[in-house]
C-alpha positions as CSV (number, residue, x, y, z in Angstrom):
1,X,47.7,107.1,44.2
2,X,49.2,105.7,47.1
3,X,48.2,106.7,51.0
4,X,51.2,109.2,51.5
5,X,50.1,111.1,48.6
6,X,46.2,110.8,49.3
7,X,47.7,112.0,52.7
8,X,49.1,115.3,51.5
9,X,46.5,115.7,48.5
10,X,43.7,116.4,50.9
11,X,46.0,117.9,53.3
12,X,46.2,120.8,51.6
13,X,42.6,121.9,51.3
14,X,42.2,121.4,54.6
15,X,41.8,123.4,57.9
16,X,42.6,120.4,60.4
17,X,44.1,117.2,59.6
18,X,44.4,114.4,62.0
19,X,46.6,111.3,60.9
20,X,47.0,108.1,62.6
21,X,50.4,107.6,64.3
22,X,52.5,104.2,63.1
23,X,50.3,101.0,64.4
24,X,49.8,97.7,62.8
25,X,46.0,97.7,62.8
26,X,44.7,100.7,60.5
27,X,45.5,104.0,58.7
28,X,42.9,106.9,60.0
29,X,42.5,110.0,58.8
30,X,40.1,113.5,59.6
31,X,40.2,116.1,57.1
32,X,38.4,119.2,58.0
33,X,38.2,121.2,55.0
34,X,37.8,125.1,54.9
35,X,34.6,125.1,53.2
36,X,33.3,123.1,56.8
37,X,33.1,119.8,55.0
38,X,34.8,116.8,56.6
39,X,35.9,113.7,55.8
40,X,36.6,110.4,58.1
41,X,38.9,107.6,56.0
42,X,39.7,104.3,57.6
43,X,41.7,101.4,56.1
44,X,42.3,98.5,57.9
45,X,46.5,97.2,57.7
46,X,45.2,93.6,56.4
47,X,42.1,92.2,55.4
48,X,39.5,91.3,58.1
49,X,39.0,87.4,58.7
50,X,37.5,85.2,55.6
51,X,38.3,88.7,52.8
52,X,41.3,88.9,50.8
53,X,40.9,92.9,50.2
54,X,41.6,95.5,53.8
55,X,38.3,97.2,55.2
56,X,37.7,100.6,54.1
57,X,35.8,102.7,55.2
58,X,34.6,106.6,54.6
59,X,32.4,109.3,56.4
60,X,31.2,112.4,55.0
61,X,29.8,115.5,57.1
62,X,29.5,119.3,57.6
63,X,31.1,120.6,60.8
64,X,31.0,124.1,62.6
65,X,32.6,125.3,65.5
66,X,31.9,126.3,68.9
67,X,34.3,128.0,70.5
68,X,37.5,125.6,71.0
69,X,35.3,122.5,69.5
70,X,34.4,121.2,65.8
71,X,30.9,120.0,65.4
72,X,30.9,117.2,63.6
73,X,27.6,116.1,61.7
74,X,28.0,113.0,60.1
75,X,25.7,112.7,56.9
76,X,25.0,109.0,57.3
77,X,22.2,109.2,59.3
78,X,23.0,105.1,60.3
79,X,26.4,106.0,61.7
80,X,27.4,104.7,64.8
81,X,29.7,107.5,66.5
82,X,30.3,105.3,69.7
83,X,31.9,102.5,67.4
84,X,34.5,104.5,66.3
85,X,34.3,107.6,69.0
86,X,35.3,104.7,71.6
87,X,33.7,105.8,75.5
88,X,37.0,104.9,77.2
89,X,38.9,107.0,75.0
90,X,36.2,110.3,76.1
91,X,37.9,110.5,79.1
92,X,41.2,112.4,77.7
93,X,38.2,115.1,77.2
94,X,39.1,115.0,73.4
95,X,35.5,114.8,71.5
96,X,31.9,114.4,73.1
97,X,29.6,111.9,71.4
98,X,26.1,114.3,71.3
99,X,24.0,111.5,69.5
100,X,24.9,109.0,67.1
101,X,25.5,110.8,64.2
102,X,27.1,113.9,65.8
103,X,30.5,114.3,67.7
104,X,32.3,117.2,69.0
105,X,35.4,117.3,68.9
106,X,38.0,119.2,70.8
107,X,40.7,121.5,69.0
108,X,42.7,122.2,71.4
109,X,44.0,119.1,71.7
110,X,47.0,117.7,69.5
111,X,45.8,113.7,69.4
112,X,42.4,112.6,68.8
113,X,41.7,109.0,69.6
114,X,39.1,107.0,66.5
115,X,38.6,103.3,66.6
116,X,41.2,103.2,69.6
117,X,44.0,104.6,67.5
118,X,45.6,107.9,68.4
119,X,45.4,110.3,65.6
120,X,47.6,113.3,65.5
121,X,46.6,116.8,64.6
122,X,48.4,117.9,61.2
């Protein structure tokens, strides 16, 4: 299965997608499901230095809501929110890192930014 069709697979269980906009570094992707499950995909464009395969990666969580934000609870309990919930990026007032493993995110807001990479709401 290729990423287009992953793309629209888990698009369509899902509440809230967010899909990273053309860039030569990495595909991103935030499906919140309707059953308030999430899942975070990230696949680098090429393979980082000294690997012949791209980096993927993938986070798991429950979410809820709170008024106009998603609560994000990331199950990995070792999951660094500020590595891929970048500080610089808070500023556009699109997510709130609460601790490491927990992030809310803002859904009002059409882009979200992850790993530095704008990620548009689907």
């Amino acid at each position: 299965m290729d990423s287009q069709t992953t793309t629209n697979v888990s698009a369509a269980s899902s509440e809230v997608s967010y899909n990273s906009l053309g860039n030569d570094l990495a595909m991103v992707q935030l499906d919140l499901k309707k059953d308030n499950t999430f899942t975070l995909r990230f696949k680098s464009v090429s393979p980082p230095e000294g690997e012949t395969k791209p980096l993927r990666l993938n986070f798991e969580g429950r979410y809820n809501t709170e008024d106009n934000w998603q609560v994000l609870m990331f199950e990995d309990y070792n999951f660094k929110a500020a590595e891929v919930f970048l500080p610089e990026d808070a500023r556009k007032d699109e997510f709130v890192v609460v601790r490491d493993n927990v992030v809310k995110i803002n859904s009002n807001k059409e882009t979200l930014t992850l790993w530095g990479i704008v990620c548009e709401k689907q």
